[in-house]
PDB file of N, CA, C and O in Angstrom:
ATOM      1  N   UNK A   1     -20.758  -1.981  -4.074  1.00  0.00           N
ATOM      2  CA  UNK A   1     -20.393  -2.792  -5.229  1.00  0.00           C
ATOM      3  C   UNK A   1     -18.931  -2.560  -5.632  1.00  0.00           C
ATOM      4  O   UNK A   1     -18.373  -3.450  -6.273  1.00  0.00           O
ATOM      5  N   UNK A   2     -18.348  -1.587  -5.354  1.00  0.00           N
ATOM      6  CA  UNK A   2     -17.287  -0.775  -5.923  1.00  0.00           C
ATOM      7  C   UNK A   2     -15.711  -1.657  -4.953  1.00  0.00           C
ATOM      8  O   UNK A   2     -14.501  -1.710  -5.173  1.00  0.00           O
ATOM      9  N   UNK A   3     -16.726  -2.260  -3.766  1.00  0.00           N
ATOM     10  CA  UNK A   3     -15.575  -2.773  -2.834  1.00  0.00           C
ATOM     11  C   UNK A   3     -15.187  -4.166  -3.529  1.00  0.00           C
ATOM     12  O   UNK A   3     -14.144  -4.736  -3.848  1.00  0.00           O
ATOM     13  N   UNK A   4     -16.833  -4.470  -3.613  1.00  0.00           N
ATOM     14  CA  UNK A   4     -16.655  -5.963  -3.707  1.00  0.00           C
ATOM     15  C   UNK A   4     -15.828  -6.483  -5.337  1.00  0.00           C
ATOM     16  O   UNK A   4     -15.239  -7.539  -5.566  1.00  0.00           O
ATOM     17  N   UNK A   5     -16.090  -5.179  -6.364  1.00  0.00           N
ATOM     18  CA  UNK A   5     -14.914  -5.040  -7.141  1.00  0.00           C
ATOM     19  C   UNK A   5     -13.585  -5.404  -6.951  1.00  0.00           C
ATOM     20  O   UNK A   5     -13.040  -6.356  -7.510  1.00  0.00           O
ATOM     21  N   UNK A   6     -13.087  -4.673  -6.192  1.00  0.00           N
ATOM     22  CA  UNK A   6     -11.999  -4.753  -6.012  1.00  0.00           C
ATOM     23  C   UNK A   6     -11.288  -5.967  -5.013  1.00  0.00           C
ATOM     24  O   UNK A   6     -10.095  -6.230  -4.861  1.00  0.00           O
ATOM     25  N   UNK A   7     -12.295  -6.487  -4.504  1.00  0.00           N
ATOM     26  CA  UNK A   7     -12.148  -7.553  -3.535  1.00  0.00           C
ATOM     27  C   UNK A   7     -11.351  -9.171  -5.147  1.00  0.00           C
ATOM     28  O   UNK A   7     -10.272  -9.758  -5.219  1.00  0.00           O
ATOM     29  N   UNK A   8     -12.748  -9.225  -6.126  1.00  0.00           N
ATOM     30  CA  UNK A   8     -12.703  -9.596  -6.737  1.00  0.00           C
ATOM     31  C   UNK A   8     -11.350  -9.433  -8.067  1.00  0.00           C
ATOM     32  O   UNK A   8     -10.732 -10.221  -8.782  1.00  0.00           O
ATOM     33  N   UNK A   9     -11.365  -8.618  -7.949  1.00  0.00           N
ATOM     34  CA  UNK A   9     -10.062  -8.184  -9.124  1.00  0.00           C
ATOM     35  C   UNK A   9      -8.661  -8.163  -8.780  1.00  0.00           C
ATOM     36  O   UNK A   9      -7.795  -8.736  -9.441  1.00  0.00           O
ATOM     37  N   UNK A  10      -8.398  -7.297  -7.431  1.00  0.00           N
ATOM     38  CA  UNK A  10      -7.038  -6.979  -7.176  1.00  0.00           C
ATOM     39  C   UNK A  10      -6.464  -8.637  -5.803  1.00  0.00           C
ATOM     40  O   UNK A  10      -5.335  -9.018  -5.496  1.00  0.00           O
ATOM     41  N   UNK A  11      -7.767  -9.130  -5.380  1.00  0.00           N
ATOM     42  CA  UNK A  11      -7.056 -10.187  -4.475  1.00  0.00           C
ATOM     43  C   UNK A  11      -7.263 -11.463  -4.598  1.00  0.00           C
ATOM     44  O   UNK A  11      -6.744 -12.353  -3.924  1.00  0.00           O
ATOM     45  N   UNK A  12      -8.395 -11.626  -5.877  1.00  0.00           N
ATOM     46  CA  UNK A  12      -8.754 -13.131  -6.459  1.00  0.00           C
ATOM     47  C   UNK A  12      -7.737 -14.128  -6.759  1.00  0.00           C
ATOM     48  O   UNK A  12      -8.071 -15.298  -6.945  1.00  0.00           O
ATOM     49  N   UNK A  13      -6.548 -13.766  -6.819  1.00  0.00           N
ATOM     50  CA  UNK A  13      -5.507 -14.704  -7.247  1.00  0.00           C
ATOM     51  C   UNK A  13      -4.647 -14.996  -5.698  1.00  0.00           C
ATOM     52  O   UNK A  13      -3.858 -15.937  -5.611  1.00  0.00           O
ATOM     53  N   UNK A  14      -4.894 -14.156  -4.639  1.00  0.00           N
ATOM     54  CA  UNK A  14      -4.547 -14.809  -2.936  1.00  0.00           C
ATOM     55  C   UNK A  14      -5.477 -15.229  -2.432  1.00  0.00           C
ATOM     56  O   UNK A  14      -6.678 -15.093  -2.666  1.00  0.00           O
ATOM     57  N   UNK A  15      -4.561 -16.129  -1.215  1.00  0.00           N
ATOM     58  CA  UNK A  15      -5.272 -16.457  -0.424  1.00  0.00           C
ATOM     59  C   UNK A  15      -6.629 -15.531   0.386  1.00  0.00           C
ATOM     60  O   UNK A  15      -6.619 -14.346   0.053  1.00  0.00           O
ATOM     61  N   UNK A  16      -7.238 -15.737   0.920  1.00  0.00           N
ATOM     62  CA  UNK A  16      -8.234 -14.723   1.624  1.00  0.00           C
ATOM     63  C   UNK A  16      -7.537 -14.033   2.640  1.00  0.00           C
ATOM     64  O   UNK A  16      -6.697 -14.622   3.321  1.00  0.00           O
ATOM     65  N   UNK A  17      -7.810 -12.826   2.808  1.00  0.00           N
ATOM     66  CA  UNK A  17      -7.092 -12.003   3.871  1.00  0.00           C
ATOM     67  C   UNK A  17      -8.495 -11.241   4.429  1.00  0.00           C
ATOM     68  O   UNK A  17      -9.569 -11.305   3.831  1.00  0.00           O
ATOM     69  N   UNK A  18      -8.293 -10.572   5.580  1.00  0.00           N
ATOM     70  CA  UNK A  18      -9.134 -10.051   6.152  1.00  0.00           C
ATOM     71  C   UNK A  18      -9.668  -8.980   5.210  1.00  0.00           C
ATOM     72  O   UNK A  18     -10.814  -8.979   4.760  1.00  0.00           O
ATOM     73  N   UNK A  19      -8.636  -7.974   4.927  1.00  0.00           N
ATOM     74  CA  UNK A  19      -9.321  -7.265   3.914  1.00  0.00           C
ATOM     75  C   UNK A  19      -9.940  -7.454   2.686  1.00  0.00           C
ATOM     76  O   UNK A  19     -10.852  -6.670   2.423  1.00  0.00           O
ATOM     77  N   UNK A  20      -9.618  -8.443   1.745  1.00  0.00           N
ATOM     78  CA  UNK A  20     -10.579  -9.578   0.759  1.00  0.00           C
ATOM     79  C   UNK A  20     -12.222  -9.962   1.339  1.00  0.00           C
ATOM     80  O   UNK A  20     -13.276  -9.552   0.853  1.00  0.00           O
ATOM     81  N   UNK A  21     -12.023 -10.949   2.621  1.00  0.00           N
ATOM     82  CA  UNK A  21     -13.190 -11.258   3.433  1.00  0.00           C
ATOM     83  C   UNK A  21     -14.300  -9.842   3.541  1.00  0.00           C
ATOM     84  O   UNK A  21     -15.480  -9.771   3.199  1.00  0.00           O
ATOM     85  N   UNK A  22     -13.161  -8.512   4.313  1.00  0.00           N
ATOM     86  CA  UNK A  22     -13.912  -7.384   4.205  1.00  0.00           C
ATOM     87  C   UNK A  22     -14.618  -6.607   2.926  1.00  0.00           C
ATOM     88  O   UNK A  22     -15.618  -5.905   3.070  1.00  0.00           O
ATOM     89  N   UNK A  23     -14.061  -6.795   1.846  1.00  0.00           N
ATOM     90  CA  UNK A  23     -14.175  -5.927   0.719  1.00  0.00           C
ATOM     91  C   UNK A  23     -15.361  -6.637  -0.084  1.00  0.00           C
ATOM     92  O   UNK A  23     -16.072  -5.996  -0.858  1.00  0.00           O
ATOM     93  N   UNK A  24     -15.544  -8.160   0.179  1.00  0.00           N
ATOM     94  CA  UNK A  24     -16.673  -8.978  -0.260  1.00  0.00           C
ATOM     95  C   UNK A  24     -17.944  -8.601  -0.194  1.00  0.00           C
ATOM     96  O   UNK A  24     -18.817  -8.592  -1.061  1.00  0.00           O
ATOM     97  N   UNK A  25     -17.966  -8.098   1.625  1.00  0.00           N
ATOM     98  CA  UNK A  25     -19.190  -7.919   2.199  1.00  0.00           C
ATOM     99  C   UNK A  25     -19.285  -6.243   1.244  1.00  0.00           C
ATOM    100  O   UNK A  25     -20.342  -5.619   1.146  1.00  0.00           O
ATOM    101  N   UNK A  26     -18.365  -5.916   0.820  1.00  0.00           N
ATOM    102  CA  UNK A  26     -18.772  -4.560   0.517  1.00  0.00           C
ATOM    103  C   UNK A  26     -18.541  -3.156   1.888  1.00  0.00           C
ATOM    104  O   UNK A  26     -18.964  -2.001   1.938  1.00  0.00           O
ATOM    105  N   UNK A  27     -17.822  -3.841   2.681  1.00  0.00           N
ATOM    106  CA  UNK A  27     -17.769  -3.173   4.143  1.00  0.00           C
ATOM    107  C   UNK A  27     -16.068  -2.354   3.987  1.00  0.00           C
ATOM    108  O   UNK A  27     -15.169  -2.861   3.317  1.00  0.00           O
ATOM    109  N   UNK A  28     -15.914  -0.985   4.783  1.00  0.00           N
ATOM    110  CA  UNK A  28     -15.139  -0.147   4.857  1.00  0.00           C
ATOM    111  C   UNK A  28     -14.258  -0.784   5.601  1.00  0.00           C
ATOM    112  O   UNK A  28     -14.365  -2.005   5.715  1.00  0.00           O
ATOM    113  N   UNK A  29     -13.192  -0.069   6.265  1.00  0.00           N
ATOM    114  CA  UNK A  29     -12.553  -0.543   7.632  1.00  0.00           C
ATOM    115  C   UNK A  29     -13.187  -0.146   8.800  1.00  0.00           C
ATOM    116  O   UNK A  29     -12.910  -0.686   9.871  1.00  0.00           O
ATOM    117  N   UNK A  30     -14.029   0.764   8.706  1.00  0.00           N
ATOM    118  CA  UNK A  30     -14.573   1.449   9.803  1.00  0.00           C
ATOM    119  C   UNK A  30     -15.811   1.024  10.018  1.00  0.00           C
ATOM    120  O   UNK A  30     -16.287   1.414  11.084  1.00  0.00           O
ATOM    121  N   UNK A  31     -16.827   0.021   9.036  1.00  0.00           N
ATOM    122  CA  UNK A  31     -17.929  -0.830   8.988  1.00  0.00           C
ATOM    123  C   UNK A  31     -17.827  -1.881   9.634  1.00  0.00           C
ATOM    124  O   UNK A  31     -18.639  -2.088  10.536  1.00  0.00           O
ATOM    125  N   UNK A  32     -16.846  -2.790   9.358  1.00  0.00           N
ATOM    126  CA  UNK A  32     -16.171  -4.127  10.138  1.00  0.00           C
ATOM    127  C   UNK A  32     -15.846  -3.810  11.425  1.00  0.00           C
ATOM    128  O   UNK A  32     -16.070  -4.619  12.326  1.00  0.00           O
ATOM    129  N   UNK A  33     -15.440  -2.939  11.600  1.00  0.00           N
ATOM    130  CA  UNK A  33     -14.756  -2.362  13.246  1.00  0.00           C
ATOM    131  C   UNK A  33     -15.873  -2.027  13.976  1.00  0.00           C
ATOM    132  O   UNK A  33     -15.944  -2.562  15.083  1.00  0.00           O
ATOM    133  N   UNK A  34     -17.108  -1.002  13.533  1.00  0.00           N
ATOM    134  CA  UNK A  34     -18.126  -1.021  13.744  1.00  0.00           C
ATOM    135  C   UNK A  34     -19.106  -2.483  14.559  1.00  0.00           C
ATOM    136  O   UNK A  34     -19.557  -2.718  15.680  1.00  0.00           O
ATOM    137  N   UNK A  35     -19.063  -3.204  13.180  1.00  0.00           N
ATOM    138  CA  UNK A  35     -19.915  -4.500  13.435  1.00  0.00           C
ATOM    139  C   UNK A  35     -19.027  -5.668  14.173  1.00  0.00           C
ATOM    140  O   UNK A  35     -19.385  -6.845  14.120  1.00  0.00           O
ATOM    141  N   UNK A  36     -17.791  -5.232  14.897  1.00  0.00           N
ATOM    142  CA  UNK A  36     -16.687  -5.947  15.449  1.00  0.00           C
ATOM    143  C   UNK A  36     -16.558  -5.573  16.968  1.00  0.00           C
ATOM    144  O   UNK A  36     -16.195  -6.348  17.852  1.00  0.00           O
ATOM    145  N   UNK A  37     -16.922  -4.227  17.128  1.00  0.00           N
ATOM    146  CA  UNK A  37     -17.109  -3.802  18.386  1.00  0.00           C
ATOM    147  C   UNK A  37     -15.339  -3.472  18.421  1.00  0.00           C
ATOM    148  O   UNK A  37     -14.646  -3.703  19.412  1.00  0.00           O
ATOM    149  N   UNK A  38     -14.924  -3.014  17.394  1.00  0.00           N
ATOM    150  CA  UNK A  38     -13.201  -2.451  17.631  1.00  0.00           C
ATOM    151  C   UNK A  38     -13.456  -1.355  16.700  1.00  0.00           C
ATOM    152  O   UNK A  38     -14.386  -0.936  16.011  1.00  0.00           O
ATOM    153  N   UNK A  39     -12.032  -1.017  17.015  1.00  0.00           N
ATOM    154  CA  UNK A  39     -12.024   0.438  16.041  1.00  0.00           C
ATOM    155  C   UNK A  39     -11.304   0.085  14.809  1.00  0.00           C
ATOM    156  O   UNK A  39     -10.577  -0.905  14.731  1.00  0.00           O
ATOM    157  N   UNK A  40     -11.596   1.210  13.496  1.00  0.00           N
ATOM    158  CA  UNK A  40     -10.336   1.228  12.285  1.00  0.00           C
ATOM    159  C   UNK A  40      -9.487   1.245  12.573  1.00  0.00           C
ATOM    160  O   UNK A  40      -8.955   0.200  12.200  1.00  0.00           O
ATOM    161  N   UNK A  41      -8.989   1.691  12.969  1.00  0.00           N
ATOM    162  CA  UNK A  41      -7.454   2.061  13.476  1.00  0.00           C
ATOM    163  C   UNK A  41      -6.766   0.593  13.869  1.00  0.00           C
ATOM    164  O   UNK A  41      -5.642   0.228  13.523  1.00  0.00           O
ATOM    165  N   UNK A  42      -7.740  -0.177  14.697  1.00  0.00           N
ATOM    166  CA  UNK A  42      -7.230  -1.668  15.039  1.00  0.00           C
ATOM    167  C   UNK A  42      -7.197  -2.559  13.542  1.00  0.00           C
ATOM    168  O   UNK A  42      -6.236  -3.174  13.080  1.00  0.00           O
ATOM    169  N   UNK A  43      -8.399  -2.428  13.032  1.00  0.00           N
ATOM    170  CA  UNK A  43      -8.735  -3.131  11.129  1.00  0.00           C
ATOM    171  C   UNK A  43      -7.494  -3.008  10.815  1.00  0.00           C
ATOM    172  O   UNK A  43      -6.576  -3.825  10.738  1.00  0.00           O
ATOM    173  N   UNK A  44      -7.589  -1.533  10.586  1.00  0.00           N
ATOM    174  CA  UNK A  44      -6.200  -1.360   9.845  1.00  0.00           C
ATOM    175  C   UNK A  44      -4.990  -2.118  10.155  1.00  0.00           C
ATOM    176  O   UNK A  44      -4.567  -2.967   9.371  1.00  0.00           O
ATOM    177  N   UNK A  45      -4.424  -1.854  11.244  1.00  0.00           N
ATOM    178  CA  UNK A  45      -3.791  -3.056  11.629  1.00  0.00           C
ATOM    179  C   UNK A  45      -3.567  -4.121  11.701  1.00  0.00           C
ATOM    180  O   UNK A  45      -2.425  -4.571  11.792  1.00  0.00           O
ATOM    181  N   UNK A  46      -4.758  -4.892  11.676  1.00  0.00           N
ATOM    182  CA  UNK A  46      -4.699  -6.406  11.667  1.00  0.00           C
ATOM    183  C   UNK A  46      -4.339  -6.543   9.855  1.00  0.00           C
ATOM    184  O   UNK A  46      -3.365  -7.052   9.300  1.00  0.00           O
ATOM    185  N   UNK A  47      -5.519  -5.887   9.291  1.00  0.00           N
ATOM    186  CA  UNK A  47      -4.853  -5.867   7.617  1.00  0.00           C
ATOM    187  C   UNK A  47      -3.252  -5.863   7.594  1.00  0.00           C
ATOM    188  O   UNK A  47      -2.544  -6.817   7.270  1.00  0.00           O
ATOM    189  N   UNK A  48      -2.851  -4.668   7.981  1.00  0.00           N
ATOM    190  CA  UNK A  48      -1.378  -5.015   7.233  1.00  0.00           C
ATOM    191  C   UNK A  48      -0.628  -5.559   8.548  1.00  0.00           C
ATOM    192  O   UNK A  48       0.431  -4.979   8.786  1.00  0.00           O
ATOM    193  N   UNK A  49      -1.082  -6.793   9.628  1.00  0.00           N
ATOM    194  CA  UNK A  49      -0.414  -7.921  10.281  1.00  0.00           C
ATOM    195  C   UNK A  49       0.658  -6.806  10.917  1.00  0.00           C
ATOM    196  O   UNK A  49       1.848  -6.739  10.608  1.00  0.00           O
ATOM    197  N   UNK A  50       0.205  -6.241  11.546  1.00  0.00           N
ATOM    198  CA  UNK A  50       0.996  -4.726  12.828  1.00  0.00           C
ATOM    199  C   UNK A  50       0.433  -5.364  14.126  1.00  0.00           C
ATOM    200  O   UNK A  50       0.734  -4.816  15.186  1.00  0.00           O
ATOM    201  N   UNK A  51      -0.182  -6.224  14.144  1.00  0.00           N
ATOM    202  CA  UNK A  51      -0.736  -6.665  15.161  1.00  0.00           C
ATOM    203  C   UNK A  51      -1.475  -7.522  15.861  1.00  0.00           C
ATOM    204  O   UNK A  51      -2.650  -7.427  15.507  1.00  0.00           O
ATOM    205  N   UNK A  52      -1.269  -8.550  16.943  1.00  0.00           N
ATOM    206  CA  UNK A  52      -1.418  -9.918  17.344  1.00  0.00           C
ATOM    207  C   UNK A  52      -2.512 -10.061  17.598  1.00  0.00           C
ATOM    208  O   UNK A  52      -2.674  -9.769  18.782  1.00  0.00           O
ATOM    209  N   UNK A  53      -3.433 -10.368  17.124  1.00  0.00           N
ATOM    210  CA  UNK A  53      -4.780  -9.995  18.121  1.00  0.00           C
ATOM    211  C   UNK A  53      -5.497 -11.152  18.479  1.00  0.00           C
ATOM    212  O   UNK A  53      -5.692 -12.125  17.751  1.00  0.00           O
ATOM    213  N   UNK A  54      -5.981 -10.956  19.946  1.00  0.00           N
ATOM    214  CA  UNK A  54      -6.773 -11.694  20.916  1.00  0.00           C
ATOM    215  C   UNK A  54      -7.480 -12.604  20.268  1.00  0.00           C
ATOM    216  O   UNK A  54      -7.601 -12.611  19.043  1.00  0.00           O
ATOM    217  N   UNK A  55      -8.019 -13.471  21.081  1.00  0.00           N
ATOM    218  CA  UNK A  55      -8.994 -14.900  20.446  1.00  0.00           C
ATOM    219  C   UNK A  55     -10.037 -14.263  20.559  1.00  0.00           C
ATOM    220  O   UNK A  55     -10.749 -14.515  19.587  1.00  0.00           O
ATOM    221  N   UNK A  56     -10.738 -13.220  21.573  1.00  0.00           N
ATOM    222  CA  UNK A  56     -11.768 -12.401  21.604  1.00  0.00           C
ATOM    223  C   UNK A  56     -11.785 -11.748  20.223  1.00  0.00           C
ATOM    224  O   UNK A  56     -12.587 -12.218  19.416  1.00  0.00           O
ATOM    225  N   UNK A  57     -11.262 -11.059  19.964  1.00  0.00           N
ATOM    226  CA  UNK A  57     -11.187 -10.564  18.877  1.00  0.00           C
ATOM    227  C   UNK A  57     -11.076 -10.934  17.312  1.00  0.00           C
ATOM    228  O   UNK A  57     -11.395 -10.135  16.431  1.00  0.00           O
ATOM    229  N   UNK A  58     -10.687 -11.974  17.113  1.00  0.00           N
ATOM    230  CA  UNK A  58     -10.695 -13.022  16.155  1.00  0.00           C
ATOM    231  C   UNK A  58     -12.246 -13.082  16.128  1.00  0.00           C
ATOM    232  O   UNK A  58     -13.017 -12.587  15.306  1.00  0.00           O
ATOM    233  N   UNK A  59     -12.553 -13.960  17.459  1.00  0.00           N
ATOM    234  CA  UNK A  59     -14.251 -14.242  17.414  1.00  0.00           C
ATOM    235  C   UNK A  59     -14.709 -13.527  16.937  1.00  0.00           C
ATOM    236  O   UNK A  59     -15.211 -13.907  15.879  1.00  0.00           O
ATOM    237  N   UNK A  60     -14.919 -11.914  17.307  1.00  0.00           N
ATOM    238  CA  UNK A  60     -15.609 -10.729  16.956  1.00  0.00           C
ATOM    239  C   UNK A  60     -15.658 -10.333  15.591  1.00  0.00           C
ATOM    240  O   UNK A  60     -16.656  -9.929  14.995  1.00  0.00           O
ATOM    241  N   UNK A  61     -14.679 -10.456  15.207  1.00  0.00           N
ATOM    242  CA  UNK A  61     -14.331  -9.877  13.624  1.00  0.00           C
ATOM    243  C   UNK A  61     -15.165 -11.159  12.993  1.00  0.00           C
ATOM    244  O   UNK A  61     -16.261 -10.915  12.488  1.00  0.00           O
ATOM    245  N   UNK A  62     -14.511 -12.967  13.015  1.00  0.00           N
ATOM    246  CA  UNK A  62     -14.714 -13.226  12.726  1.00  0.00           C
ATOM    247  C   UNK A  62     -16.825 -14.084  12.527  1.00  0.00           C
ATOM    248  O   UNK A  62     -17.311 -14.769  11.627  1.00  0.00           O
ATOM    249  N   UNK A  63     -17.444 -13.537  13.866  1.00  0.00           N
ATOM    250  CA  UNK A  63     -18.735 -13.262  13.939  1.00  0.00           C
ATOM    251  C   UNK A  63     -19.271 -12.146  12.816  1.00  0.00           C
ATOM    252  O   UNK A  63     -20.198 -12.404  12.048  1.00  0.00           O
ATOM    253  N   UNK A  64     -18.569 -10.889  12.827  1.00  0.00           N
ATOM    254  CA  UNK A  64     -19.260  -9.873  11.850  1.00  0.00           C
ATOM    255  C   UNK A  64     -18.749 -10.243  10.529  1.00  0.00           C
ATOM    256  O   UNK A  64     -19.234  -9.389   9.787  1.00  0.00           O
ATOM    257  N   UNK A  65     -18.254 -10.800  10.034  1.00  0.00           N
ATOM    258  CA  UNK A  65     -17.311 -11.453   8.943  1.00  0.00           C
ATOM    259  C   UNK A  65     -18.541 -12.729   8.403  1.00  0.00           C
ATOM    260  O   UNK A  65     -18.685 -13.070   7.229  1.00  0.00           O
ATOM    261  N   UNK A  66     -19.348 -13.298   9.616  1.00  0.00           N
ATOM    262  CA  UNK A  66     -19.845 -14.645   9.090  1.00  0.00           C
ATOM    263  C   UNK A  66     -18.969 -15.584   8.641  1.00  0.00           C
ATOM    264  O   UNK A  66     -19.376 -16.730   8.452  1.00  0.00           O
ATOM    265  N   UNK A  67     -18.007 -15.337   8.470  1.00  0.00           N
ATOM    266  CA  UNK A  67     -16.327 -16.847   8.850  1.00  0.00           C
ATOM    267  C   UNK A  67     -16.465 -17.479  10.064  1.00  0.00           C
ATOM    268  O   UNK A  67     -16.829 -16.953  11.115  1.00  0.00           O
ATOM    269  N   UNK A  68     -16.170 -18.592   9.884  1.00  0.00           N
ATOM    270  CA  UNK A  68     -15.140 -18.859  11.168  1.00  0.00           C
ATOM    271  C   UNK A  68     -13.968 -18.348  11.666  1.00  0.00           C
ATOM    272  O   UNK A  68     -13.284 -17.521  11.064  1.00  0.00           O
ATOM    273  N   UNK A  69     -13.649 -18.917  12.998  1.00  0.00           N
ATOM    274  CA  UNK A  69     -12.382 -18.600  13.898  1.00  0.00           C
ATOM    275  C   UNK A  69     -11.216 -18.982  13.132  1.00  0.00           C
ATOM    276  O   UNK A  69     -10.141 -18.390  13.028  1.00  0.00           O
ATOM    277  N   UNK A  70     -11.735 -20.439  12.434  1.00  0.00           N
ATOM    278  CA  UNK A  70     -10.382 -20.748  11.952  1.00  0.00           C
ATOM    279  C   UNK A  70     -10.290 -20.026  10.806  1.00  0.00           C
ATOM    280  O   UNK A  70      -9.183 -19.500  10.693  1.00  0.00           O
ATOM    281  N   UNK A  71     -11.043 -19.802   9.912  1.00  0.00           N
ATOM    282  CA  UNK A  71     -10.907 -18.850   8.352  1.00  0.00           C
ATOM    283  C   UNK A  71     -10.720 -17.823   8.979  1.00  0.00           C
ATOM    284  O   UNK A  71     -11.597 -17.265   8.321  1.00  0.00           O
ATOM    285  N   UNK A  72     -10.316 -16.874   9.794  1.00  0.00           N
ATOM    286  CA  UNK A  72     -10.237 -15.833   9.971  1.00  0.00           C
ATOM    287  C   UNK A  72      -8.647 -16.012  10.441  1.00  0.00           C
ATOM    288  O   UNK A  72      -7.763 -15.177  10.247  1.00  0.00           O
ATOM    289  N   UNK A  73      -8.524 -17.058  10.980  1.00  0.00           N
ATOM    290  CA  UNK A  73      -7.088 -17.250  11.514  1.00  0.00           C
ATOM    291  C   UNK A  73      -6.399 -17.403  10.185  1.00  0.00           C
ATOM    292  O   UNK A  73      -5.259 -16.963  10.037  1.00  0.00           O
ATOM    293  N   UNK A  74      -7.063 -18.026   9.182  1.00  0.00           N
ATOM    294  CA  UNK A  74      -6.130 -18.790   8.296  1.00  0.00           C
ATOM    295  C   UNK A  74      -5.661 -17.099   7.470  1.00  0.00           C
ATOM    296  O   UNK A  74      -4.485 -16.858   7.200  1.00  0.00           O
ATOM    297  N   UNK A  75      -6.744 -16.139   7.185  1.00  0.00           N
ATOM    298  CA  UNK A  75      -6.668 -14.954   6.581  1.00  0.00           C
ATOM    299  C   UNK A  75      -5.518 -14.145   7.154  1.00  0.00           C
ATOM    300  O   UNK A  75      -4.734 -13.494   6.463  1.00  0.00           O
ATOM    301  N   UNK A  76      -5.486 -14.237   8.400  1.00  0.00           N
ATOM    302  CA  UNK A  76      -4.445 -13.423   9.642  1.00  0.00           C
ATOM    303  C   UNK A  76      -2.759 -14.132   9.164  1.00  0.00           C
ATOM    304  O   UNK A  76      -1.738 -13.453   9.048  1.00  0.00           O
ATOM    305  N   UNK A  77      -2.830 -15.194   9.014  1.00  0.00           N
ATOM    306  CA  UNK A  77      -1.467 -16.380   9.247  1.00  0.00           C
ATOM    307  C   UNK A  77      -1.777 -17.130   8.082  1.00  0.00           C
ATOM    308  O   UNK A  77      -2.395 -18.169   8.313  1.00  0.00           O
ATOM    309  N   UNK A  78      -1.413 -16.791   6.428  1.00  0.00           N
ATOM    310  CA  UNK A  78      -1.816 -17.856   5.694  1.00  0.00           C
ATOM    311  C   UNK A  78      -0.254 -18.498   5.833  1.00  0.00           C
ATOM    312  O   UNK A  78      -0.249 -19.702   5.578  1.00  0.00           O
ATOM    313  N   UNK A  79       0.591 -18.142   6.057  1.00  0.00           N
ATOM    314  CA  UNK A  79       2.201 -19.363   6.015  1.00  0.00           C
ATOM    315  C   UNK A  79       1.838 -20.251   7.009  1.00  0.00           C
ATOM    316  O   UNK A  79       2.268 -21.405   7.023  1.00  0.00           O
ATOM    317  N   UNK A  80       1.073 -19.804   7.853  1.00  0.00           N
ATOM    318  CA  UNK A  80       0.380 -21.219   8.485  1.00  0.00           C
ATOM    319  C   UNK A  80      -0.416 -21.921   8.467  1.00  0.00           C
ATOM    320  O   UNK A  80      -0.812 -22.311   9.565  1.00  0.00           O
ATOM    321  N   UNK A  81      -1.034 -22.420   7.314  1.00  0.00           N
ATOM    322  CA  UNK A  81      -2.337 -22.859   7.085  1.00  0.00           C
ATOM    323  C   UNK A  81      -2.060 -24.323   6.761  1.00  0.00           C
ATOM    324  O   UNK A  81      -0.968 -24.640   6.289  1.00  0.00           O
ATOM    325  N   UNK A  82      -2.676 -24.906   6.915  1.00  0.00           N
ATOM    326  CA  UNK A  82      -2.419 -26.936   7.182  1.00  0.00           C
ATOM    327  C   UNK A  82      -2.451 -26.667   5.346  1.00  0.00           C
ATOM    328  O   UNK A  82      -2.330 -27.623   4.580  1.00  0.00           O
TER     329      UNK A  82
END
C-alpha cells in the first residue's frame, strides 16, 4: 500500500513512467524484474532511462506490468508520444 502511495502522490501530476506503472502494482524493483524475467539492476536502469532496451524486453516488463508494448514505450520515451 505504502508503494502505491507514493505512486499516487509524488508522480500523479506526470506522465506514467515505468516506475509509477511499478509502484501502482505495489511492486519493488526487484518484484517487476522478478515477474520480468530481468534483474533490478536492469529496472533500475530503465527507470532512470541509462538504458535502451530490447523489444523482448519491453514485451516482458510490459506483460508483468499488464500494459501494453506501446504504454510501456510511451512510459520509457514520453517526448515521444503522438
Amino acid at each position: 500500500d505504502g508503494r502505491k502511495w507514493v505512486a499516487d502522490t509524488f508522480y500523479a501530476d506526470r506522465p506514467d513512467s515505468i516506475a509509477q506503472l511499478r509502484l501502482r502494482k505495489g511492486w519493488s524493483q526487484a518484484e517487476l524484474a522478478k515477474r520480468a524475467d530481468t534483474s533490478q539492476p536492469h529496472i533500475a536502469r530503465l527507470e532512470m532511462n541509462r538504458v535502451d532496451p530490447q523489444l523482448s524486453t519491453i514485451r516482458k516488463i510490459a506483460n508483468a506490468l499488464g500494459v501494453s508494448a506501446a504504454t510501456l514505450m510511451q512510459a520509457i520515451c514520453p517526448e515521444e508520444a503522438p
